[in-house]
C-alpha positions in Angstrom: -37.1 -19.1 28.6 -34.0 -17.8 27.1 -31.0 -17.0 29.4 -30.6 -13.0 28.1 -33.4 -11.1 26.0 -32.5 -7.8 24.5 -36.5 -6.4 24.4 -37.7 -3.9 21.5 -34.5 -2.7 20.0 -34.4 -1.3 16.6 -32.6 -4.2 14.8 -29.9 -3.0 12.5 -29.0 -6.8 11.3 -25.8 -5.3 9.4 -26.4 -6.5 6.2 -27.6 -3.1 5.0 -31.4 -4.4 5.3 -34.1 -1.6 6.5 -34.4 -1.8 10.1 -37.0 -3.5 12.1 -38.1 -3.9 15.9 -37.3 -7.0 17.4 -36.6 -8.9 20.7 -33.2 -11.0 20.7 -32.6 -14.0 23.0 -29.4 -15.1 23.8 -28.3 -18.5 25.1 -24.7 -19.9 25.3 -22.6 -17.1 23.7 -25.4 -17.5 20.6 -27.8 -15.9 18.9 -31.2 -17.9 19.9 -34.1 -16.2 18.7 -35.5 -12.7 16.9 -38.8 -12.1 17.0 -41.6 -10.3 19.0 -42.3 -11.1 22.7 -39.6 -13.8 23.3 -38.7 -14.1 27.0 -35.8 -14.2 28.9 -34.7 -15.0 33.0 -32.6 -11.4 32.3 -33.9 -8.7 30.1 -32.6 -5.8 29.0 -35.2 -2.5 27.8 -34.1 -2.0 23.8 -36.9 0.1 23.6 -35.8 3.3 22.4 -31.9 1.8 21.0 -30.5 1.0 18.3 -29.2 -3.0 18.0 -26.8 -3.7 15.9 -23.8 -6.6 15.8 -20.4 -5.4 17.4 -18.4 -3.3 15.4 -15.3 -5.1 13.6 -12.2 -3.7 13.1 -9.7 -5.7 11.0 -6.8 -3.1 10.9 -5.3 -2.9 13.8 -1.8 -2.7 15.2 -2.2 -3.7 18.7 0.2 -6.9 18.0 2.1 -6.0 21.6 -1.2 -4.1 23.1 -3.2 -7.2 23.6 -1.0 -8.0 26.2 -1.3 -4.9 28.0 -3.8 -3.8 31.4 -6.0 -2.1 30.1 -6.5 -3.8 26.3 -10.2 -3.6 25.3 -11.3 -0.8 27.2 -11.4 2.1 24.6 -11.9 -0.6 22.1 -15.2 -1.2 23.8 -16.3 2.3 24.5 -16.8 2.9 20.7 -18.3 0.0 19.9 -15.5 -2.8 19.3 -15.9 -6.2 20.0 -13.8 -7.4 17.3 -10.5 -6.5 16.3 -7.2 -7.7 13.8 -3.8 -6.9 14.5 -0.6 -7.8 12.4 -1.3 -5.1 9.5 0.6 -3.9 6.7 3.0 -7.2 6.7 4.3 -6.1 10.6 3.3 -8.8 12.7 4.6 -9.4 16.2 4.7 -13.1 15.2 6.2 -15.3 13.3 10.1 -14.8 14.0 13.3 -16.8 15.8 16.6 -15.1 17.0 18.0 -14.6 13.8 16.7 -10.8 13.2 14.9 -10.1 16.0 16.5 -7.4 17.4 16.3 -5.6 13.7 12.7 -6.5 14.1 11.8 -5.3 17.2 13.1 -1.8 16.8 11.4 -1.8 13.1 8.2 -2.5 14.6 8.3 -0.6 17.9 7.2 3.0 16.4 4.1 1.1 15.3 3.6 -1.3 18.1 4.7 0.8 21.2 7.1 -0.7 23.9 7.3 -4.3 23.2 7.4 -6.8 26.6 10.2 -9.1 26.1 8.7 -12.2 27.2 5.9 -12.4 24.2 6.5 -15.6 22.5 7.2 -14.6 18.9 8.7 -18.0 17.3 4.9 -18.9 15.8 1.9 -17.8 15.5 0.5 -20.6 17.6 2.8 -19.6 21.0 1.8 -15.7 20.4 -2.1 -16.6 19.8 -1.3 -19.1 23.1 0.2 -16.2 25.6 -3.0 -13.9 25.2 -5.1 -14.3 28.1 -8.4 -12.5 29.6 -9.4 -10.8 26.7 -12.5 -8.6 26.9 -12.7 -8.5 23.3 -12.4 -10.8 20.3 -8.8 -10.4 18.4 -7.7 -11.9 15.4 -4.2 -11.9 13.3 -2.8 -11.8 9.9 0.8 -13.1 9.1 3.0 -10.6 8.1 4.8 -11.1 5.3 7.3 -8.3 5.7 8.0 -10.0 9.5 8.5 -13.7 7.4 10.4 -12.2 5.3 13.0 -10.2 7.6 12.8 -13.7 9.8 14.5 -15.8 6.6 17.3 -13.0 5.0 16.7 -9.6 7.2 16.4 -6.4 5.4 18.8 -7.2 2.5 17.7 -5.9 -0.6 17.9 -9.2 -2.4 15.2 -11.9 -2.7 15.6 -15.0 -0.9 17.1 -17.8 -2.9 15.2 -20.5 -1.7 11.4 -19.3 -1.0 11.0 -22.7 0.6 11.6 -20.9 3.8 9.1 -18.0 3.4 6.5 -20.5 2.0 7.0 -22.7 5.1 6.7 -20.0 7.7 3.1 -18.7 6.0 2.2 -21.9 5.6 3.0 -22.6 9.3 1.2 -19.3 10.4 -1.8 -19.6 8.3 -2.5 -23.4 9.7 -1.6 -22.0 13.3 -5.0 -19.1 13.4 -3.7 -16.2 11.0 -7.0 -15.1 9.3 -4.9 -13.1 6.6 -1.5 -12.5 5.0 -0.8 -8.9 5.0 1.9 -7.4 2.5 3.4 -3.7 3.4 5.1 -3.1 0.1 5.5 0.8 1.5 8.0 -0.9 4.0 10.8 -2.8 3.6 11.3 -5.5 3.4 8.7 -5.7 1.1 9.3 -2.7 -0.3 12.4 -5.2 -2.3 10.1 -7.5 -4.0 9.4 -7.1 -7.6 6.1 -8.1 -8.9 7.1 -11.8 -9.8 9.2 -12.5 -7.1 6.3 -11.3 -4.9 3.8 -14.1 -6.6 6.1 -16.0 -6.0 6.4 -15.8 -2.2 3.0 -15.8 -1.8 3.0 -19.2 -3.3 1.2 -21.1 -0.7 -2.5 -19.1 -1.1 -2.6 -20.5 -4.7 -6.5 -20.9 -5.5 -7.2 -20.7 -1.6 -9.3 -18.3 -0.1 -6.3 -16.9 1.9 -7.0 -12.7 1.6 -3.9 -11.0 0.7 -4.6 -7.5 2.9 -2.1 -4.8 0.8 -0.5 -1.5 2.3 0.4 -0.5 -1.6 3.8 0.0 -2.8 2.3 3.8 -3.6 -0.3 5.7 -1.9 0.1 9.1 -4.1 1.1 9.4 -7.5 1.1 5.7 -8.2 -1.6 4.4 -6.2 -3.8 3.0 -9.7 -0.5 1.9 -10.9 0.2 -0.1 -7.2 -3.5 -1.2 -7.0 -2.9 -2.7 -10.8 0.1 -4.5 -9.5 -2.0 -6.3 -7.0 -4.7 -7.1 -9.1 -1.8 -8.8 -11.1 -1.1 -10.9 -8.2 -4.3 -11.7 -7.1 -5.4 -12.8 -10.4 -1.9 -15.2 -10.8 -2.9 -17.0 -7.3 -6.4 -16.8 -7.8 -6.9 -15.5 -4.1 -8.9 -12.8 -2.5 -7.2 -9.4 -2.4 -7.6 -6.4 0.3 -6.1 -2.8 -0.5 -5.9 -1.5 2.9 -6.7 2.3 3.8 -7.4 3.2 0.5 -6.0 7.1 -0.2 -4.3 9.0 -2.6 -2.0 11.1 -0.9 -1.3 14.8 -1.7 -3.3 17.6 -3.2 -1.8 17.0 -6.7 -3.8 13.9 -6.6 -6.9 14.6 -4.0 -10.1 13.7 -6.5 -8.3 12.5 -9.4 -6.8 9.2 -8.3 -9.2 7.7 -5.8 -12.3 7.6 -9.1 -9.6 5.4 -11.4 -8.6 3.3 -8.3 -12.2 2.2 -7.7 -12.4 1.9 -11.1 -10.3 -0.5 -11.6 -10.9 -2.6 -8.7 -14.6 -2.8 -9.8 -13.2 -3.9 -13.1 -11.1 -6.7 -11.5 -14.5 -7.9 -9.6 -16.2 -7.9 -13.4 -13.7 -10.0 -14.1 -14.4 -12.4 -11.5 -11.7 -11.3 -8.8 -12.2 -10.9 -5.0 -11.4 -7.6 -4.5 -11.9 -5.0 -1.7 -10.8 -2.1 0.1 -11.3 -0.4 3.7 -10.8 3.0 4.1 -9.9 5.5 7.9 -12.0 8.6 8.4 -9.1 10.8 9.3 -7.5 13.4 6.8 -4.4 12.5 8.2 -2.5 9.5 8.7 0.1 7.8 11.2 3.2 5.6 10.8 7.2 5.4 11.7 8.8 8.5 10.4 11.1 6.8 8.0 8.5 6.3 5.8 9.5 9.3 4.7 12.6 7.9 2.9 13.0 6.4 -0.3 13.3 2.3 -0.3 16.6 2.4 -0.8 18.0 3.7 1.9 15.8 1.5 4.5 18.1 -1.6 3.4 20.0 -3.2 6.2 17.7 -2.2 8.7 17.8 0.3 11.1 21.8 0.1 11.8 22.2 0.3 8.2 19.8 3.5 7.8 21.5 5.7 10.8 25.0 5.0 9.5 23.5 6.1 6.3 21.7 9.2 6.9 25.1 10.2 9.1 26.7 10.3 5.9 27.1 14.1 3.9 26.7 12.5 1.0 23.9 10.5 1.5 22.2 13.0 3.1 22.9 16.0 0.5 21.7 13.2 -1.8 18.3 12.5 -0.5 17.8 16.4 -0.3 17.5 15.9 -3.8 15.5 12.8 -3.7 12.9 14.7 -1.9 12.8 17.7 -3.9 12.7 16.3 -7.4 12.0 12.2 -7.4 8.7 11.0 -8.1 10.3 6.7 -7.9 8.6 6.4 -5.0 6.0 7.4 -2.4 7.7 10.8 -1.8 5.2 12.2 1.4 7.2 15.1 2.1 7.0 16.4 -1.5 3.9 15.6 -2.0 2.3 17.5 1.2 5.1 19.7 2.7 7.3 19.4 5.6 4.2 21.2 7.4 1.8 18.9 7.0 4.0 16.2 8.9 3.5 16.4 12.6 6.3 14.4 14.7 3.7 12.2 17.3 6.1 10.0 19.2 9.6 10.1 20.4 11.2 8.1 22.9 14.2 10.1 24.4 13.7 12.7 26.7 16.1 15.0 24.8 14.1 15.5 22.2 10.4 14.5 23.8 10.0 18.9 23.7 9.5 18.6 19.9 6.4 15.9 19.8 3.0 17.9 18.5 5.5 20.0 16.6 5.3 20.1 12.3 8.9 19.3 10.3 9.5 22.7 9.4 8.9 23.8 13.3 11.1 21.0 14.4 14.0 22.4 11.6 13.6 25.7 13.5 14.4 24.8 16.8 17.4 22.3 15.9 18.6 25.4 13.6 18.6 23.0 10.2 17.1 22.8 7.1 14.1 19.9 7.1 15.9 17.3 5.5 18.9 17.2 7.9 16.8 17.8 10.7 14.4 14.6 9.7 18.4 12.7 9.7 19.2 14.3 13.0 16.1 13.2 14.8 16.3 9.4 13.0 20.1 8.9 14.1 19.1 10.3 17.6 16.1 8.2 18.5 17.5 4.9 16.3 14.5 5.7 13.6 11.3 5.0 17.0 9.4 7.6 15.9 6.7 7.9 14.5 4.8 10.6 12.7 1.2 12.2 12.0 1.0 13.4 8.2 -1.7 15.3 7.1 -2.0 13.4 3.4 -6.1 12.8 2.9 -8.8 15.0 1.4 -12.5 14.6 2.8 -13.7 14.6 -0.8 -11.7 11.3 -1.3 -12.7 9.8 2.0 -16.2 10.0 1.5 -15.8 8.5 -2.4 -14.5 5.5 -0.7 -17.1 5.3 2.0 -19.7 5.3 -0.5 -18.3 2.2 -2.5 -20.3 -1.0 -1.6 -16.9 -3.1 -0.8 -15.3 -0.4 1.6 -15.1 -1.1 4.5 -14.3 0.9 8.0 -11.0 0.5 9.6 -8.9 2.6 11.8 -5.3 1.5 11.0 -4.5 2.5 15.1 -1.1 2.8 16.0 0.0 2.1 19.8 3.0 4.0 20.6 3.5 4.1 24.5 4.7 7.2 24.3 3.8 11.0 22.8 0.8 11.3 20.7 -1.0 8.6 18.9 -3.8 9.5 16.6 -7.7 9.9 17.8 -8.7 7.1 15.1 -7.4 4.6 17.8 -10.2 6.1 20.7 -12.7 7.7 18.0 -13.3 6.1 14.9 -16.4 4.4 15.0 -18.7 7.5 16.8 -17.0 9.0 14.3 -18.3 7.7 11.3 -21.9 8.1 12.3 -21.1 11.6 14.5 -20.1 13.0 11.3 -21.2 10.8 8.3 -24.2 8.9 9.0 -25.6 12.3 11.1 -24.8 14.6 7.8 -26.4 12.1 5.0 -23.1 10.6 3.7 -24.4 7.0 5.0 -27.7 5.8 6.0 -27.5 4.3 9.2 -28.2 0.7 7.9 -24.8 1.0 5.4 -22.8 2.4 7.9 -23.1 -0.8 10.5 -22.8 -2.8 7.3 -19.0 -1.2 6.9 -17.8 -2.0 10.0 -19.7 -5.1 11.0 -20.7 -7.8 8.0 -18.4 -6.5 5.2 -15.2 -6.2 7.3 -15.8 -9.9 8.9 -16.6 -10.9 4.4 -13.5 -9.4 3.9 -11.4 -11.6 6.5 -13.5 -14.4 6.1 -14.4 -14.0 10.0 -17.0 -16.8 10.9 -20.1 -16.1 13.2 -19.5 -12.4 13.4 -20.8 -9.2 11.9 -24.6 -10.1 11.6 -27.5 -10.3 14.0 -28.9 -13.8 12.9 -30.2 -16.8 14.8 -27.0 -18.9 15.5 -24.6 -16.1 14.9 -22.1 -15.3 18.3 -23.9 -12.8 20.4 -21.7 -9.9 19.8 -24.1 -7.1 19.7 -23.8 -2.8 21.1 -27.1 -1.1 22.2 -26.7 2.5 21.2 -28.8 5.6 20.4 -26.6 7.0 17.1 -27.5 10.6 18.3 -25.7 10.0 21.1 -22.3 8.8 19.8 -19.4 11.0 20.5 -15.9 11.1 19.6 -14.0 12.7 22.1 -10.8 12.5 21.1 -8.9 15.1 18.9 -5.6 15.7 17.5 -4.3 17.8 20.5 -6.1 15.9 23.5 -6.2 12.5 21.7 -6.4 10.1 24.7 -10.3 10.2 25.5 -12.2 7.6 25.6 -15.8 7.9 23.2 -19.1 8.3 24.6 -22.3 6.9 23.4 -22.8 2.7 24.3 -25.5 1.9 26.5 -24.9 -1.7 26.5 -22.2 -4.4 24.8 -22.0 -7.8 24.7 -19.2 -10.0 24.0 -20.0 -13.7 23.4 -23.0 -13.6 25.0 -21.5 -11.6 28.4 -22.5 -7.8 29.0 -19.3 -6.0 28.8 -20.8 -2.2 29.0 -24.0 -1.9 31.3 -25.7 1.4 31.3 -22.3 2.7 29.8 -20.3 1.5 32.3 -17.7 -1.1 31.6 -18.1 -4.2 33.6 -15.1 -6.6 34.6 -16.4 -9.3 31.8 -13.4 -11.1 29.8 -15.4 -13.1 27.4 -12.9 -12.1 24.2 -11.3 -15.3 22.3 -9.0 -15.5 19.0 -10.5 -15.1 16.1 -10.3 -18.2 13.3 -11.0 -17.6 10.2 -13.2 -19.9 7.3 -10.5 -19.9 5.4 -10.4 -23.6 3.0 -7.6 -24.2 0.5 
């Protein structure tokens, strides 16, 4: 007799297999058993659910959240039981004294209000510190947080990479699944191609994943995704484009068929390539993204003593009108299709939920000063909501057999973040598996065995004897994102049961007091 026994579920294994009707016994965290009639000292009726493995989400930013109250509760209510922080090269971990102030306020917008007494010096304190975790949580090394560690945001590559290599190398060896690269933000944003190979030294013929936020997301985005393939193909290593888009309606349905293109190409060839993709037409990130790279040099000192400046600023009005060097957001979807989400001083707290131009108009300024004025003011914690995706694209993506799901969540602890962190995965079959976009069997494969591939996650993302016993009971009818734009703080509807290493952490769709997360550790061999 088996310790748990899920009885009569539809199995949904998440390998994109047909589904079939199945008991599951579970003993010791495990996987025992799938077959008919098994029997267990606890049972729960399957009967009329839908079983499939816990959903895995492995781009998140909750670097400073895990150590929060309430961590893992919203996470749960749409299915999570497996999660990544340390995206887009900003990792809460590794870093010393050197930068960290710099650091902190770079991250914050992204992260939310940081606790001081997280231990940041290595990965292996900051994996150490996270305690009672309801869910599993993994974390990449960021190689835009190594990098600011060694030489700050100076424009200029290290001399001596033997300090970068050591601190990846350090990380990696410490429980980092991943190295992830933001090349949209600086630092990174600094490294040429070859100077880039060659900080990523250290994942030479490994099977390390590099997971990219690309140097372009509009315009350039085949030419950024080319870059990459460059780089993965010189390390020979596994390569991740992260929330794959093409931003603006200059380039909705043009770019996104050449990017897969070429990817698919690259795996011809014999590379590891794939992609994940958000299910949002708009994005989130810190409202400096805005400007071009060279002005985020120094840091966030450097940048408010440059924006107050006439010239400067007169000078990226024109940058913004005419450029096309760089990932130029507001010209390529309009000062009112960026929505200010978060801002920390009570001041100016009256113009969150408000569009650019709409902020402009109540400060009495044209956009560009306006976007200085509200930087200088609030030392560059903001963050933004930027309505850059087209539905067309998202569901190209989602169709591709190496996308996976992700939500790219944001944490700020203030204004509004954006419903992907509550809503994503009742989402995606709310609105794409219910309207024929998905079958059922490939959406669980997107956000449960691909995703864990893609990180090279052991034991996670299939139902299989001797897999861990993550698994969500669910009726997909009666999934439901609750969260919007306006009212994004609402938890999703739609689990009946979850289990987390073997331990029920929603009953009935209630959430029980169950802390059976752990770190994630990767299969990664060199």
């Amino acid at each position: 007799m088996f310790e748990l026994v899920l009885k009569g579920g539809t199995v949904v294994n998440g390998l994109g297999t047909a589904p079939f009707v199945a008991d599951i016994a579970v003993e010791n965290g495990t996987i025992a058993a799938i077959g008919p009639d098994l029997q267990g000292a606890k049972t729960l009726d399957c009967s009329s659910y839908t079983v499939t493995p816990g959903f895995i989400d492995i781009h998140r930013h909750g670097d400073a959240a895990v150590f929060r109250k309430d961590f893992g509760q919203l996470e749960l209510k749409q299915g999570l039981t497996s999660v990544v922080n340390g995206a887009c090269g900003l990792s809460l971990a590794p870093f010393g004294a050197a930068n960290r102030q710099a650091l902190l306020r770079y991250l914050q917008p992204v992260t939310g209000k940081l606790d001081p007494t997280i231990p940041t010096d290595s990965m292996a304190a900051y994996l150490a510190a996270i305690r009672d975790l309801p869910i599993h949580v993994g974390m990449m090394v960021g190689g835009g947080t190594v990098r600011t560690d060694v030489c700050g945001y100076q424009a200029n590559d290290p001399e001596d990479f033997r300090q970068i290599h050591q601190r990846l190398e350090k990380a990696l060896s410490e429980g980092a699944l991943a190295v992830s690269l933001g090349l949209g933000y600086a630092p990174e944003c600094f490294y040429r191609t070859d100077s880039l190979i060659t900080a990523l030294e250290p994942l030479k013929n490994s099977q390390i994943p590099i997971a990219v936020h690309l140097r372009e997301e509009g315009d350039m985005v085949c030419e950024a995704i080319r870059e990459m393939i460059e780089v993965a193909r010189s390390l020979h290593c596994p390569l991740h484009v992260s929330h794959l888009k093409a931003m603006g309606k200059r380039n909705w349905r043009k770019r996104i068929p050449e990017a897969l293109r070429i990817m698919q190409q690259a795996r011809e060839e014999g590379l590891d390539v794939s992609c994940d993709v958000y299910l949002y037409e708009a994005g989130s990130t810190q409202l400096l993204h805005l400007l071009p790279p060279d002005y985020l040099e120094g840091g966030v000192d450097a940048i408010c003593e440059r924006l107050r400046d006439t010239a400067c600023m007169d000078a990226l009005r024109e940058r913004i009108k005419n450029a096309h060097d760089f990932d130029n957001i507001a010209q390529m979807i309009g000062w009112e299709n960026i929505i200010v989400s978060s801002l920390p001083s009570e001041e100016y707290r009256y113009l969150i939920g408000k569009t650019m131009d709409e902020v402009a108009q109540c400060l009495h300024l044209d956009p560009v000063t306006a976007l200085c004025e509200i930087l200088v003011h609030e030392r560059c914690a903001v963050t933004m909501i930027d309505r850059i995706n087209c539905e067309d694209d998202i569901r190209l993506i989602l169709n591709d057999p190496f996308a996976s799901v992700i939500s790219d969540a944001t944490y700020p602890t203030v204004g509004l973040p954006h419903p992907r962190v509550y809503a994503t995965y009742p989402r995606l079959f709310e609105t794409y598996v219910k309207n024929g976009v998905l079958s059922l069997e490939e959406a669980v494969r997107k956000c449960t065995s691909l995703p864990a591939r893609s990180m090279r996650i052991k034991g996670k993302g299939v139902l299989a004897v001797g897999m861990d016993a993550d698994i969500n009971v669910f009726r997909p009818e009666q999934l439901h994102a609750l969260a919007t734009f306006e009212m994004p703080r609402q938890e999703s509807t739609g689990l009946q049961h979850v289990l987390v290493g073997g331990q029920v952490a929603i009953l009935n769709g209630e959430l029980t007091a169950a802390a059976n997360g752990s770190i994630l550790h990767s299969s990664n061999v060199k």
